[in-house]
C-alpha positions in Angstrom: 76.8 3.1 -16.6 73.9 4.6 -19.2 73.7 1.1 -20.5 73.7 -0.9 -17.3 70.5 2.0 -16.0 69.1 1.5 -19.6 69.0 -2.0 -19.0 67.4 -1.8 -15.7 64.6 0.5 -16.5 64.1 -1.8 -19.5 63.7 -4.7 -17.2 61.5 -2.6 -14.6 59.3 -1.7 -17.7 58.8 -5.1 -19.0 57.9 -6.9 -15.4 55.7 -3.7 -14.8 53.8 -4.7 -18.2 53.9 -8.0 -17.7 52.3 -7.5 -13.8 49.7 -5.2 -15.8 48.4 -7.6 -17.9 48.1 -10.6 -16.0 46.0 -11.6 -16.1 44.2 -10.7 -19.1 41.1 -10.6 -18.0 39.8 -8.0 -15.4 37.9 -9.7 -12.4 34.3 -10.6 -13.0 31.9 -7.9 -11.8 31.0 -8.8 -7.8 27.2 -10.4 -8.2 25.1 -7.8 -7.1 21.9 -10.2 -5.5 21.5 -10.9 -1.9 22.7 -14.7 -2.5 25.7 -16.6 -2.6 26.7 -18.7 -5.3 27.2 -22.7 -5.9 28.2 -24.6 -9.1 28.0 -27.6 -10.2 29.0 -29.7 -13.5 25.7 -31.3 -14.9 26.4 -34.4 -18.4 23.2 -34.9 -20.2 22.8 -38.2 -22.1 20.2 -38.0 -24.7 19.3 -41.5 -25.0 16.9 -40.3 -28.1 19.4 -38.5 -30.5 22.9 -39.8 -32.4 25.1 -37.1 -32.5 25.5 -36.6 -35.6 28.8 -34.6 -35.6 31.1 -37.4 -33.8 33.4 -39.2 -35.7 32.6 -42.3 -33.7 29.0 -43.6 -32.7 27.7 -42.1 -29.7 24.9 -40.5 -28.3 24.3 -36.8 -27.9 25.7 -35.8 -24.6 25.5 -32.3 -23.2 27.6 -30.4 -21.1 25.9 -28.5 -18.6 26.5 -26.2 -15.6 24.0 -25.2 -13.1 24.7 -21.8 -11.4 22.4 -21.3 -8.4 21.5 -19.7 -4.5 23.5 -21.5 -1.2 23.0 -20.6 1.7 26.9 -21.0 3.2 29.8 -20.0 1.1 31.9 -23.3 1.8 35.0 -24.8 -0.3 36.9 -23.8 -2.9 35.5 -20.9 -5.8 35.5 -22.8 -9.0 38.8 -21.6 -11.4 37.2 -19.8 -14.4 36.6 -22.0 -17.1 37.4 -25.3 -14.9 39.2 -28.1 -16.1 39.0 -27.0 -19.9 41.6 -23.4 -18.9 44.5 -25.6 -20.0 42.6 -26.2 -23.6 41.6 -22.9 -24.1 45.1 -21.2 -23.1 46.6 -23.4 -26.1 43.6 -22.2 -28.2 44.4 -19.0 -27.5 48.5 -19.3 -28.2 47.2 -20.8 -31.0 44.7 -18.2 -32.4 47.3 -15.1 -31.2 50.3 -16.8 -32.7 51.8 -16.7 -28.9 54.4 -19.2 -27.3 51.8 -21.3 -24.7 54.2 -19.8 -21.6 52.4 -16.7 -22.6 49.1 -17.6 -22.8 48.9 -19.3 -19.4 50.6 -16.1 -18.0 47.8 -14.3 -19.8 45.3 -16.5 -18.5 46.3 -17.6 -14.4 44.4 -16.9 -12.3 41.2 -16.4 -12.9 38.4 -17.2 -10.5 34.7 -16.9 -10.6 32.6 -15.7 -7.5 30.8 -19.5 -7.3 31.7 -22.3 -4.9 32.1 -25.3 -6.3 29.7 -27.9 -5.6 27.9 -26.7 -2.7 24.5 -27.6 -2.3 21.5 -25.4 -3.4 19.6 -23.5 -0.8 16.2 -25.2 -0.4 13.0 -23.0 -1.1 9.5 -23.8 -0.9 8.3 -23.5 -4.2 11.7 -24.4 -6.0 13.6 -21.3 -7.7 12.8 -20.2 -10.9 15.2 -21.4 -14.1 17.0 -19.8 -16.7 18.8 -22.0 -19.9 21.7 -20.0 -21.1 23.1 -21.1 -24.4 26.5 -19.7 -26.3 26.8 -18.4 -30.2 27.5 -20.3 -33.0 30.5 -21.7 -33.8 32.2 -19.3 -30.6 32.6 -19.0 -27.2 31.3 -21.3 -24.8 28.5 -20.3 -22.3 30.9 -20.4 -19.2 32.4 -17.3 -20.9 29.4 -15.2 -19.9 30.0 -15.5 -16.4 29.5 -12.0 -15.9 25.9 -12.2 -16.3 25.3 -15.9 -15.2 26.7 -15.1 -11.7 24.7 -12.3 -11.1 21.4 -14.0 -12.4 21.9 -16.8 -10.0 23.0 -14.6 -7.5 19.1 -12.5 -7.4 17.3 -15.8 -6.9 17.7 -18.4 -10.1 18.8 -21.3 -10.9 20.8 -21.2 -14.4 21.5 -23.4 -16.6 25.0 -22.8 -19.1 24.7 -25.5 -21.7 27.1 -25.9 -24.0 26.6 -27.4 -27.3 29.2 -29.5 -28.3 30.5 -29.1 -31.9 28.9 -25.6 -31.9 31.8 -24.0 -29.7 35.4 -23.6 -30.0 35.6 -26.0 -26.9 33.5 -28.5 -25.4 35.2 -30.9 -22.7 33.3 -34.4 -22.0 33.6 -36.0 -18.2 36.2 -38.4 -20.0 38.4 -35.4 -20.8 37.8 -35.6 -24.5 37.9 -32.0 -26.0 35.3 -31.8 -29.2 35.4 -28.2 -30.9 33.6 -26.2 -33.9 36.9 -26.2 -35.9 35.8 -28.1 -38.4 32.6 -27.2 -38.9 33.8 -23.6 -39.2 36.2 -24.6 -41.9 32.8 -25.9 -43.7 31.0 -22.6 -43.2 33.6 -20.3 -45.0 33.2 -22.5 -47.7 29.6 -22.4 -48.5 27.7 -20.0 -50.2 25.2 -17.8 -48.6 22.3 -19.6 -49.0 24.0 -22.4 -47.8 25.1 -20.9 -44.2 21.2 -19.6 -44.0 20.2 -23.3 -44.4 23.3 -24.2 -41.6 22.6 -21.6 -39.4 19.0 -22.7 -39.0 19.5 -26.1 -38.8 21.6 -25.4 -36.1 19.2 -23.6 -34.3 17.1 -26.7 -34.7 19.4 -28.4 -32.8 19.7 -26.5 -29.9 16.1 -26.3 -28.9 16.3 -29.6 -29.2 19.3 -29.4 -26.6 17.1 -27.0 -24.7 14.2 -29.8 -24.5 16.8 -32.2 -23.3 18.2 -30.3 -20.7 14.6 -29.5 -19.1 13.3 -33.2 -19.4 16.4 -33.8 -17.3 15.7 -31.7 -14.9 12.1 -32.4 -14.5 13.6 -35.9 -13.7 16.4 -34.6 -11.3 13.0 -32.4 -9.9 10.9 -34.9 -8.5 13.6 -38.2 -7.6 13.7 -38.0 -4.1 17.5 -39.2 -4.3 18.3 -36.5 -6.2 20.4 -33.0 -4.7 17.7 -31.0 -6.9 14.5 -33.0 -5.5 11.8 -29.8 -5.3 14.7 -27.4 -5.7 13.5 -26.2 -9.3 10.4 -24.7 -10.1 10.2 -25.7 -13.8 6.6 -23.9 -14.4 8.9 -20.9 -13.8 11.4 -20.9 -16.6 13.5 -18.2 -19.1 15.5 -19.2 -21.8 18.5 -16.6 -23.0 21.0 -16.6 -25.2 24.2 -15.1 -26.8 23.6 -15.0 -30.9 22.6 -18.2 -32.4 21.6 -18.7 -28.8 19.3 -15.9 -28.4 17.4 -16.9 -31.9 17.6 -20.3 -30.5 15.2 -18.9 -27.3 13.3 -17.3 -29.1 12.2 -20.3 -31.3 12.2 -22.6 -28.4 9.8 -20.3 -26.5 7.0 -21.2 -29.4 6.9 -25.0 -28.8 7.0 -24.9 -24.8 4.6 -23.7 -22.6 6.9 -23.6 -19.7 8.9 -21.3 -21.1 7.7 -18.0 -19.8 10.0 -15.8 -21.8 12.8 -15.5 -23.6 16.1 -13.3 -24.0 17.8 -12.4 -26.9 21.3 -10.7 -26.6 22.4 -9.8 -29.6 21.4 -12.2 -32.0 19.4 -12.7 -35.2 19.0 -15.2 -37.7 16.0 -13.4 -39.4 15.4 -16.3 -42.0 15.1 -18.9 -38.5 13.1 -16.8 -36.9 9.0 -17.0 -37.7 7.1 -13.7 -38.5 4.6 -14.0 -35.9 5.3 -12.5 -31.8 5.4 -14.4 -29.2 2.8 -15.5 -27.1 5.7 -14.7 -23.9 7.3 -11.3 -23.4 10.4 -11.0 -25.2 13.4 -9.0 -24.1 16.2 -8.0 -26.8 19.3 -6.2 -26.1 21.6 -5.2 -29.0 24.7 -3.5 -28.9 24.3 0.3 -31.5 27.4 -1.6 -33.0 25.4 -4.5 -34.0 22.6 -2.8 -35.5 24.5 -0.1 -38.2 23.7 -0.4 -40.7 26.4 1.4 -43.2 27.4 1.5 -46.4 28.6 -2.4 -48.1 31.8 -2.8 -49.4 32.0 -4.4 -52.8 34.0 -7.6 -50.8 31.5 -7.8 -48.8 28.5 -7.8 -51.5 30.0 -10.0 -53.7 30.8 -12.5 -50.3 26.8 -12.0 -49.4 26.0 -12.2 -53.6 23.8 -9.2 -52.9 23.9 -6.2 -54.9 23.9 -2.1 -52.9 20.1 -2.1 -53.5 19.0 -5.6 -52.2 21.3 -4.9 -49.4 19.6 -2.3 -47.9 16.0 -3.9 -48.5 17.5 -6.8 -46.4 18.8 -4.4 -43.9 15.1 -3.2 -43.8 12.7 -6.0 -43.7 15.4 -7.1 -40.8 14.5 -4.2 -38.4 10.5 -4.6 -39.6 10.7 -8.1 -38.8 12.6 -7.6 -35.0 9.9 -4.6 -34.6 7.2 -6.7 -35.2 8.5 -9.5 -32.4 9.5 -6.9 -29.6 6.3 -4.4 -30.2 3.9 -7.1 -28.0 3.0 -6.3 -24.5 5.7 -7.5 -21.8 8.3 -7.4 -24.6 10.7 -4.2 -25.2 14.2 -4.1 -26.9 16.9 -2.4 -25.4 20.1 -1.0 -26.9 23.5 -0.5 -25.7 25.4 2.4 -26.7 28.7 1.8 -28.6 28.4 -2.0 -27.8 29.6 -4.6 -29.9 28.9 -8.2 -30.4 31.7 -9.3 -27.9 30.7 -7.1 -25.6 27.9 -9.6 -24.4 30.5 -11.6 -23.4 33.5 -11.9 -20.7 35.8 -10.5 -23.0 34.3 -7.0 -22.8 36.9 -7.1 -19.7 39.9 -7.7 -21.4 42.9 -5.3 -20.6 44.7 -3.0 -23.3 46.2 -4.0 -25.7 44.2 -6.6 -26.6 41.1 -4.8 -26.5 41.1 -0.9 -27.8 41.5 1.2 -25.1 38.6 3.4 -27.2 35.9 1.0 -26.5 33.5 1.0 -24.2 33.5 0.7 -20.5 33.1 -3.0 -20.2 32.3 -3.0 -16.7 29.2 -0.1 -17.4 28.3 -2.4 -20.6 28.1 -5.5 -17.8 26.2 -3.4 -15.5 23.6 -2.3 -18.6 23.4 -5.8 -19.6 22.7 -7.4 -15.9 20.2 -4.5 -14.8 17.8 -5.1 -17.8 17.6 -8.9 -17.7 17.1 -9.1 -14.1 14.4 -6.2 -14.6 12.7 -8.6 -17.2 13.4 -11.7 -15.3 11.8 -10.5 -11.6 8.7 -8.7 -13.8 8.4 -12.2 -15.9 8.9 -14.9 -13.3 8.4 -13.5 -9.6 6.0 -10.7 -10.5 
């Protein structure tokens, strides 16, 4: 009789857990703007670039998402993700070591606030624009949903891009899946001053993405066929990013005059980034995690080939260097208690145990993050 309750209450327990965390993910913050959401896929051909990373000849084709205002919530909301869940559940079975059962009960279920290709609220001087890009070698944009929604929601039109060979997963309309495997492979290989050179070059190529994507649109902007004919107001535009994306907006934002500003969330690449401000206000947000700076292990000096001394010099000329950028009118830096680097994305909402039930609130880490850019963005673009 012990044995047959024992039994039970082990069962209970187990479909109690199992209830608990799926799925994984706690559900995306509600937007907090006055609008309702639309999305809609967006494939850029650039007819001017090979891509170099293909292991066949094609052009450089981006996948884009545009986030944006609609007037009438109609349709379906668009599944987290999309059509590239499937992919990333086997990623992640993969990464965990997990049978794939597990990883899609992990990962059902998940919906975003956006209805899926709906068409954009008309406005009379077109909306304003932000371009979001994704790390290097990470996550892809559409996992910062959290703060793309609400953007959108307050009265812009973004813009997730995703870089292929630069994420962990990047699906094409023909349902080709390209990802930064290999290239990550490559990275832990080379030698410090190797990555610097890789990581810049990179950063190269996303503005050039970035210039892409906005020539597109200025097409899109004035064809009177198109769905976005006058919709976009592309003397009105932001360009943020997660990481490598973040240095990547900053960069960009010296070469183009219609960028009016640019956000940073917790990245720098000091050696890609140039010495003198902006001409636009600047906006960084780091998590306190991100800037520590604490005492090196020897593993870690002899993987940098820097010794305790040059360490710390680095360290310093770092924060000189960001003070110099963020110490120009209109631009401020902003940071997030007890934040990490992951925090600026979705996964700062993943249940215990998979994230430490120590951390920080990931829904007041959201809320910090969202209340700051859209203080920056409405000062920058609709002031």
């Amino acid at each position: 009789m012990n044995i047959k309750l024992l039994c039970i209450g082990l069962g209970v327990g187990i479909a109690g857990c199992l209830w608990y965390i799926s799925p994984i993910l706690k559900p995306l913050p509600q937007p907090t703007g006055p609008y309702h959401i639309g999305t809609t896929a967006l494939p850029i051909v650039d007819p001017l670039r090979k891509e170099m990373y293909a292991d066949y000849d094609q052009q450089r084709t981006l996948m884009t998402r545009l986030w944006y205002p609609i007037t009438t919530p109609t349709g379906s909301l668009y599944p987290y993700l999309g059509t590239t869940m499937p992919a990333f559940q086997q990623l992640v079975a993969q990464f965990y070591g997990i049978p794939l059962w597990l990883s899609k009960w992990l990962l059902r279920g998940i919906t975003t606030h956006a209805h899926a290709d709906v068409e954009c609220s008309p406005t009379t001087r077109g909306w304003p624009v932000v371009l979001f890009s994704h790390g290097l070698l990470g996550m892809p944009s559409e996992t910062h949903i959290s703060i793309i929604e609400t953007v959108a929601s307050a009265g812009y039109v973004v813009i997730s891009i995703e870089h292929p060979y630069f994420n962990v997963l990047t699906q094409y309309p023909d349902g080709k899946i390209v990802s930064s495997h290999q290239l990550n492979e490559q990275f832990s290989k080379m030698r410090p001053q190797q990555q610097r050179e890789f990581q810049c070059a990179a950063i190269k190529t996303y503005k050039a993405d970035m210039a892409c994507v906005l020539k597109h649109l200025d097409t899109l902007n004035n064809d009177s066929a198109s769905p976005w004919y006058h919709k976009l107001d592309l003397q009105q535009v932001v360009v943020m990013g997660h990481s490598a994306g973040g240095t990547a907006a900053i960069e960009f934002c010296r070469l183009h005059s219609a960028c009016k500003g640019a956000i940073d969330l917790d990245g720098w690449y000091d050696q890609c980034i140039g010495d003198e401000p902006l001409k636009q206000p600047l906006l960084l947000i780091f998590g306190s995690e991100s800037l520590e700076v604490t005492e090196p292990t020897l593993e870690y000096l002899a993987r940098k080939e820097l010794t305790r001394e040059l360490y710390y010099e680095r360290e310093a000329t770092i924060a000189r260097h960001r003070e110099r950028l963020y110490s120009q009118p209109g631009s401020s830096m902003v940071v997030l208690p007890g934040a990490t680097h992951d925090d600026f994305s979705d996964f700062t909402l993943v249940k215990w145990p998979l994230r430490a039930w120590n951390r920080v609130d990931g829904y007041a880490t959201v809320k910090a993050i969202n209340t700051t850019v859209l203080q920056f963005l409405n000062l920058t673009l609709k002031s």
